[in-house]
C-alpha positions as CSV (number, residue, x, y, z in Angstrom):
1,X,78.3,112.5,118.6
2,X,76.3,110.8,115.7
3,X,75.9,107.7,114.2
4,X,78.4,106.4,112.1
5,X,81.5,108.8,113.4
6,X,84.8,107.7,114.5
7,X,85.4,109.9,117.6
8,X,84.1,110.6,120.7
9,X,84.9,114.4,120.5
10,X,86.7,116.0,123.4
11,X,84.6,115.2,126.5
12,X,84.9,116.4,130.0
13,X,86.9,113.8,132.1
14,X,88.1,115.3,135.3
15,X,88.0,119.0,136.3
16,X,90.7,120.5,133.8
17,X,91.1,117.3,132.6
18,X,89.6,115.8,129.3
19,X,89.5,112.6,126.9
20,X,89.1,111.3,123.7
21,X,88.7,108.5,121.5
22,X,89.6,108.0,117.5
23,X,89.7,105.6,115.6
24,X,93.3,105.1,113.7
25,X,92.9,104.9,109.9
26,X,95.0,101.8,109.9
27,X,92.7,99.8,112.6
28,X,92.5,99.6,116.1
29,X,91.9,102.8,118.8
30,X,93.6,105.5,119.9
31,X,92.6,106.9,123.6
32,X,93.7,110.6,124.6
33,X,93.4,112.7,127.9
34,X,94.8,116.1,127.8
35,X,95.1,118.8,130.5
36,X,94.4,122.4,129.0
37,X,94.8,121.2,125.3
38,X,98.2,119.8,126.3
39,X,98.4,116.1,126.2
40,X,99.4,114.5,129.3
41,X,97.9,110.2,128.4
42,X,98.3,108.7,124.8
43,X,97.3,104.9,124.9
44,X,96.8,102.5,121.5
45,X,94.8,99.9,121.2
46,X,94.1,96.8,118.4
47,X,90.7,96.4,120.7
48,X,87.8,99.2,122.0
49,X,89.7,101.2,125.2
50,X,86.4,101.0,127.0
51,X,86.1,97.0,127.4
52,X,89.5,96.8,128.9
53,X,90.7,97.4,132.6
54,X,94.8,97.6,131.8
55,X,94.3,100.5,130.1
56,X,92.5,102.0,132.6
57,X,95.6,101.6,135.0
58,X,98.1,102.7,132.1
59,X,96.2,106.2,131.4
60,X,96.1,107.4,135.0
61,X,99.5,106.4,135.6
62,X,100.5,108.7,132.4
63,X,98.1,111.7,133.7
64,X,99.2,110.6,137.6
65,X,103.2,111.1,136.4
66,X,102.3,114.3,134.6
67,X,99.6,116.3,136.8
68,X,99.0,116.8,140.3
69,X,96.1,114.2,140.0
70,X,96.3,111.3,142.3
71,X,96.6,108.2,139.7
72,X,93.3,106.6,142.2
73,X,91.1,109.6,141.4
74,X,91.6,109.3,137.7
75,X,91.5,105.8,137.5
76,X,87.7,106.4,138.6
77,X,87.2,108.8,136.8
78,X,88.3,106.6,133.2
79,X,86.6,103.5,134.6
80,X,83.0,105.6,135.2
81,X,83.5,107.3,131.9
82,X,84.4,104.0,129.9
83,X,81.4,102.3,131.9
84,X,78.8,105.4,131.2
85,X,80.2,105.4,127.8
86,X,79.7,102.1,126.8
87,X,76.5,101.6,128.0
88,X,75.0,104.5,125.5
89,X,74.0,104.8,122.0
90,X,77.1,106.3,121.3
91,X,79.6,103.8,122.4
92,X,77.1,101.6,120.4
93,X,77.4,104.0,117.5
94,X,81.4,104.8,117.5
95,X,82.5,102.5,114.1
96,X,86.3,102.1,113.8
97,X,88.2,103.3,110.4
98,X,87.5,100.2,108.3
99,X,84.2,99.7,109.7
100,X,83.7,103.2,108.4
101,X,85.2,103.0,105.3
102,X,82.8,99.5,104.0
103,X,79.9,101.0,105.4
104,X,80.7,104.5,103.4
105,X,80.9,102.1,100.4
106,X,78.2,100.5,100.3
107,X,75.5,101.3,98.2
108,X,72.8,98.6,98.9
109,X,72.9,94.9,100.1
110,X,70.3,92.4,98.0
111,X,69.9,89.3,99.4
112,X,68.9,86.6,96.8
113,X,66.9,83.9,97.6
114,X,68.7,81.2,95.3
115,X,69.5,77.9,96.7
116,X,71.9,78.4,98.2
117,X,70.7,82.2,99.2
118,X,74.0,84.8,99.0
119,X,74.3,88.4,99.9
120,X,75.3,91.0,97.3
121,X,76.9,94.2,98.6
122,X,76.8,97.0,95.6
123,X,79.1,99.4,96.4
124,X,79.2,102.7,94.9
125,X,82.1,102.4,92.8
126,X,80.1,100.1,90.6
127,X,81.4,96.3,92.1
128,X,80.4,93.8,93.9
129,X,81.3,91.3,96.5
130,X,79.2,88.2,96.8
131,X,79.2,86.5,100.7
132,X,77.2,83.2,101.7
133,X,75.4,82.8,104.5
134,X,77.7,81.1,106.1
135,X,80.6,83.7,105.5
136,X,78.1,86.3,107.2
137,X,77.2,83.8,109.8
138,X,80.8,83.3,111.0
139,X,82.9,85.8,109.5
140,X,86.3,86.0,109.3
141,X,88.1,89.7,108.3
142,X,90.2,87.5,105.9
143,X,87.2,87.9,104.2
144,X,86.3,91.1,104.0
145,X,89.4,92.7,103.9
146,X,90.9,90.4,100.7
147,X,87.3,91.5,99.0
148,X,88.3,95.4,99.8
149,X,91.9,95.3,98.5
150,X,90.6,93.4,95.0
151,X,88.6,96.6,94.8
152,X,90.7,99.7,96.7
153,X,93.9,100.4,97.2
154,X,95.3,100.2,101.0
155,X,94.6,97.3,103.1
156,X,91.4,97.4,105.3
157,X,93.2,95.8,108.5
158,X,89.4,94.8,109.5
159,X,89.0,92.9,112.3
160,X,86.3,90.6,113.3
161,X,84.3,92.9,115.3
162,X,84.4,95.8,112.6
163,X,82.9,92.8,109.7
164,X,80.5,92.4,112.8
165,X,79.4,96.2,112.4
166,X,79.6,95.5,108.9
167,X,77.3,92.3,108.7
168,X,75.0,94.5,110.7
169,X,74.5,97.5,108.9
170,X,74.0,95.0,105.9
171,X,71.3,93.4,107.4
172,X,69.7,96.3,108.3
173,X,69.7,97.5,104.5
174,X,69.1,94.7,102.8
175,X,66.4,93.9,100.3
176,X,65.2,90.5,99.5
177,X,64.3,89.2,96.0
178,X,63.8,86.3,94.5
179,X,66.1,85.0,91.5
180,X,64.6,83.3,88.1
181,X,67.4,81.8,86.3
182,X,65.8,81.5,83.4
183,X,64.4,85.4,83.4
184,X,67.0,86.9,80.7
185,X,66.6,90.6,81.9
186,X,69.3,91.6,81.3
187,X,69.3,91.0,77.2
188,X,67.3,93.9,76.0
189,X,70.1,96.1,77.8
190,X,72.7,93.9,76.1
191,X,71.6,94.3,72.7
192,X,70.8,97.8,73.1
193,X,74.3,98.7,74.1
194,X,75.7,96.3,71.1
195,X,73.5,98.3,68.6
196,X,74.7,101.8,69.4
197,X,78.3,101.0,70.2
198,X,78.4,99.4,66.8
199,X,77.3,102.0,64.7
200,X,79.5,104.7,66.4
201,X,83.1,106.0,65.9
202,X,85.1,104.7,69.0
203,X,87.9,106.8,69.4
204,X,91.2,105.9,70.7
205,X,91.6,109.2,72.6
206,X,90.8,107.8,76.3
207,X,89.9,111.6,77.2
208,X,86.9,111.0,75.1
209,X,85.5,108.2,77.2
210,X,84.6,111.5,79.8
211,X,82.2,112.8,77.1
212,X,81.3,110.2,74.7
213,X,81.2,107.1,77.2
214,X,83.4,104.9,75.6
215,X,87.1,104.5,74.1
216,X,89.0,102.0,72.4
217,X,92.2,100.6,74.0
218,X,93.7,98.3,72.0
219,X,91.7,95.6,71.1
220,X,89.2,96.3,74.1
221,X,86.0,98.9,74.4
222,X,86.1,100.5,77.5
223,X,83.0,102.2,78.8
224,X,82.2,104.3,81.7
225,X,79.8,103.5,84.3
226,X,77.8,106.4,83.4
227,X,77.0,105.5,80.3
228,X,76.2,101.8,81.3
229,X,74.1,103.5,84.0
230,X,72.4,105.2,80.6
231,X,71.6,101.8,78.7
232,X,70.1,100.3,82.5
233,X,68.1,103.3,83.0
234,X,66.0,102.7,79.6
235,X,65.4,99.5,80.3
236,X,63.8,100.7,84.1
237,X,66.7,100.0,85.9
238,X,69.4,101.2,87.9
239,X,72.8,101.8,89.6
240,X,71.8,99.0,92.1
241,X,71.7,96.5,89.0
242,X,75.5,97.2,87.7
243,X,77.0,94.6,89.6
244,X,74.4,92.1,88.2
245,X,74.7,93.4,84.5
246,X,78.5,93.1,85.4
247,X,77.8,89.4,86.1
248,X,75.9,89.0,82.9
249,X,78.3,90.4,80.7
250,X,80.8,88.2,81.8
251,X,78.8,85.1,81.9
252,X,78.0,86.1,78.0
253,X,81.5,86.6,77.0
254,X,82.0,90.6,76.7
255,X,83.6,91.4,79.4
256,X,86.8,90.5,80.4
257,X,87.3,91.4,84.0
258,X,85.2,93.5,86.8
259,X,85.6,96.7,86.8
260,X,88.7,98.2,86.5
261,X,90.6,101.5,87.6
262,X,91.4,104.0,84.2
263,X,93.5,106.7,84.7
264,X,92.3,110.0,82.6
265,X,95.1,112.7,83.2
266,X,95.1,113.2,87.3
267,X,91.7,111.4,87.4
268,X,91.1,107.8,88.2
269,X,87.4,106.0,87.1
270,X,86.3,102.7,87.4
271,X,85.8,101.7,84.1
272,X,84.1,98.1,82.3
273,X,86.8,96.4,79.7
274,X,84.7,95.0,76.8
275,X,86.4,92.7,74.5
276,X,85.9,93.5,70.5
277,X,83.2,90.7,69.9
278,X,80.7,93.5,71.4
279,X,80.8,95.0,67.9
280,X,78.2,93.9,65.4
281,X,79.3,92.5,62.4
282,X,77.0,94.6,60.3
283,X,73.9,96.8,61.4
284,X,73.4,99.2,58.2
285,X,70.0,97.1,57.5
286,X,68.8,96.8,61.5
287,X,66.6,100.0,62.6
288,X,65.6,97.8,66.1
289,X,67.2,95.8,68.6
290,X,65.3,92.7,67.6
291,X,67.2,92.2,64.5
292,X,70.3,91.8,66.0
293,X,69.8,87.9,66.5
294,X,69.1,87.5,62.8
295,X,72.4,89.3,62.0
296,X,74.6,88.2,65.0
297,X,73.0,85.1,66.0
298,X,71.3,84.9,69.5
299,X,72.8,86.7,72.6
């Protein structure tokens, strides 16, 4: 087994006999031992099977009712395996389902050194969530799992141990900068993107936003994250700076919500809702994007 998977495999338990344990997609554990493929001991657990003793007793009297196995041999033979198991790097490295899933997520972790410092965890679909220390330092899966079903659909059903895994994966990733308030980096990306989405045709066709980047629904612009990714890119930055352009937008007034899920036929994208006060007023006499806050007024 490897890091980061959510089963043991099938593992030699007791002559004929053999065990394994999954993780359940909806939380918590699920322990089986099976005799020649055929299952003979199904046990469920909230908690890891191999930090408990009742289970223990529960499995071999399943296998003791169903096999000629004495329930006193297979009780030792679960309690060594659970006890060898644990103590490795791969009961270390087994991560439940939700552990899994945030992990799988997550895209990088910065960790800004404002006053007070917070955590940013950029996940691959483009969001963000934003913890405090002291939500990292005690966490609760209230947490963690409200933050995932804002941003996916299905509930997480995270408990405090997989946030645990979670908190330390993060910290294991996480890069540490320093935050300048006053730095506006992120303008010369704004204006940029105000320029050339002002002096296109925006189509109200939301197939189009696949090829050109961008639609008009309603009275909103919607963009795709690839072609933000464009605009970021020119100015030297990247997908790890989409959740903090995100931030900016909003705190500027373009953008009315985080990022939000856009159905395209049988597709679904993640996809940024600008408001109409994006567009520019008039740019027929700008050729650069420092004439924008003579036109516009300042961004």
């Amino acid at each position: 087994m490897t890091s980061g998977q959510t089963s043991t495999g099938i593992v030699p338990l007791l002559s004929d006999l053999e065990i394994e344990i999954c993780a359940k997609d909806c939380g918590g554990w699920s322990t089986v031992i099976t005799q020649k493929g055929i299952t003979v001991a199904k046990e469920d657990t909230k908690t890891e099977p191999w930090v408990q003793t009742e289970i223990v007793k529960k499995l071999s009297k399943q296998v003791g009712n169903k096999t000629a196995y004495k329930s006193g041999a297979i009780q030792d033979a679960i309690s060594q395996y659970f006890e060898e198991f644990k103590a490795s790097d791969d009961g270390k490295a087994l991560l439940s389902e939700p552990a899994r899933k945030v992990i799988e997520e997550t895209e990088a972790v910065i960790w800004e050194t404002s006053d007070p410092p917070i955590i940013r965890i950029i996940l691959k679909s483009g969001d963000e969530w934003i913890f405090k220390i002291s939500e990292l330092a005690s966490p609760q899966p209230k947490n963690l799992n409200s933050k995932w079903l804002e941003t996916y659909e299905g509930v997480l059903y995270a408990t405090t141990k997989d946030f645990s895994r979670c908190i330390e994966f993060w910290l294991e990733i996480k890069q540490k900068i320093e935050v300048f308030e006053d730095i506006p980096e992120f303008e010369n990306v704004l204006r940029d993107l105000r320029l050339e989405i002002s002096q296109c045709t925006i189509s109200d066709d939301r197939k189009k936003i696949q090829q050109e980047g961008w639609v008009r629904i309603g009275e909103n612009i919607v963009v795709a994250p690839f072609k933000i990714l464009e605009f970021l890119e020119k100015h030297g930055k990247g997908s790890n700076d989409r959740a903090r352009f995100s931030k900016f937008m909003r705190k500027s007034g373009f953008m009315i919500k985080n990022t939000s899920p856009l159905r395209i036929d049988n597709e679904i994208i993640r996809a940024w809702f600008l408001n109409d006060k994006i567009l520019l007023k008039n740019t027929s006499s700008m050729d650069s994007v420092e004439d924008i806050s003579s036109v516009d007024g300042v961004v």
